[in-house]
N, C-alpha and C positions, 0 to 999 in steps of 0.2 A: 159445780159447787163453788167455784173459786175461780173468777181471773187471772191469776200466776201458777194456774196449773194448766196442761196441756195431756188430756183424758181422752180414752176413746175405747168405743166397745164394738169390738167384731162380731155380725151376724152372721151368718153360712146362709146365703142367697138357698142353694139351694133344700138345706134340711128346712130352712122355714118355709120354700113354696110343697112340701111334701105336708109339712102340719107335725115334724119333730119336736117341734120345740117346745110345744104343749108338754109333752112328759118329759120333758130335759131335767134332767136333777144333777146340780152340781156345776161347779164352771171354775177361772181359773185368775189368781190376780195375781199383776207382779207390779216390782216397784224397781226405777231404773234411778242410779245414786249416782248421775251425770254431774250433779252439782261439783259434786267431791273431787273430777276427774282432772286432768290437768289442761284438757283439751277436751272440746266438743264432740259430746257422745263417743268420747274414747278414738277421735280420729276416725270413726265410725262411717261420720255422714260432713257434709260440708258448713262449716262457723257461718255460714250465710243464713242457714235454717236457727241457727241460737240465737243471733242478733236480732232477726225476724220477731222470733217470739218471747225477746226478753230473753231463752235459759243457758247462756253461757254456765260456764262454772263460775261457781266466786266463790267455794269451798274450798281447794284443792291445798290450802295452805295446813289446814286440820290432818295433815298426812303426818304434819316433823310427832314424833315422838313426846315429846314435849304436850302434846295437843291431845292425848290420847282420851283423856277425860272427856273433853269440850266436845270429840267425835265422836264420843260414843252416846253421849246427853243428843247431840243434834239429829246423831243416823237416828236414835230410838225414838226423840220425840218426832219423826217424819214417819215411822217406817209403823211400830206400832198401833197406835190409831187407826189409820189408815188400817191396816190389816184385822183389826178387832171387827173393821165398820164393814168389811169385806166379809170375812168370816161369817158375821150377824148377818148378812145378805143373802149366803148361802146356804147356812146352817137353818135361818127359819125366813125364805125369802115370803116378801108380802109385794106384792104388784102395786098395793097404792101408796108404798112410800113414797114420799115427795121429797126433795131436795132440803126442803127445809130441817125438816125431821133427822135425814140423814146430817146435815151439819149439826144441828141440837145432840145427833149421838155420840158422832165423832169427838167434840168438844169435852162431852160426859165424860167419856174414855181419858183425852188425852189430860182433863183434869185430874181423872183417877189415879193417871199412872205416876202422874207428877207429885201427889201426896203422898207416892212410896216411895219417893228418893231421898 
């Protein structure tokens, strides 16, 4: 959906050559807040892979105390949406959504949430 995201959905090679995944009901999203972190993927993986694709952190200043507002408006407006447009995917999945539709939802949402603050 977006160029400055880096997304990926894991298949199970084998429950799909068995035909599982026809009745699969349910699945699972997370969201990693590396931005925030003060180092790349928590010292996790090597700054070779961030620079690569653009995602160092450039957040990790919204830690001082001082900032607590600004992090809390920034994690929400990332994490929210995102999680509404997940939610929607799983709760009533349609197979021919297309990318489009999914951005037109996401957008809906993260204006909705934005009119309650």
């Amino acid at each position: 959906i977006s160029d400055t995201e880096v997304s990926w959905v894991k298949f199970c090679k084998k429950e799909r050559e068995r035909g599982l995944g026809r009745n699969l009901l349910g699945g699972i999203s997370a969201m990693w807040t590396d931005r925030y972190c003060y180092t790349f993927q928590c010292g996790a993986a090597d700054p070779h892979w961030g620079h690569e694709n653009d995602r160092l952190p450039i957040a990790a200043l919204m830690f001082l105390p001082n900032l607590d507002q600004s992090f809390a408006l920034s994690l929400s407006g990332m994490v929210w949406p995102r999680a509404g447009v997940s939610g929607a995917a799983l709760w009533n999945h349609d197979p021919k959504l297309n990318e489009a539709k999914v951005a037109e939802l996401s957008s809906w949402f993260a204006r909705l949430l934005r009119s309650r603050e």
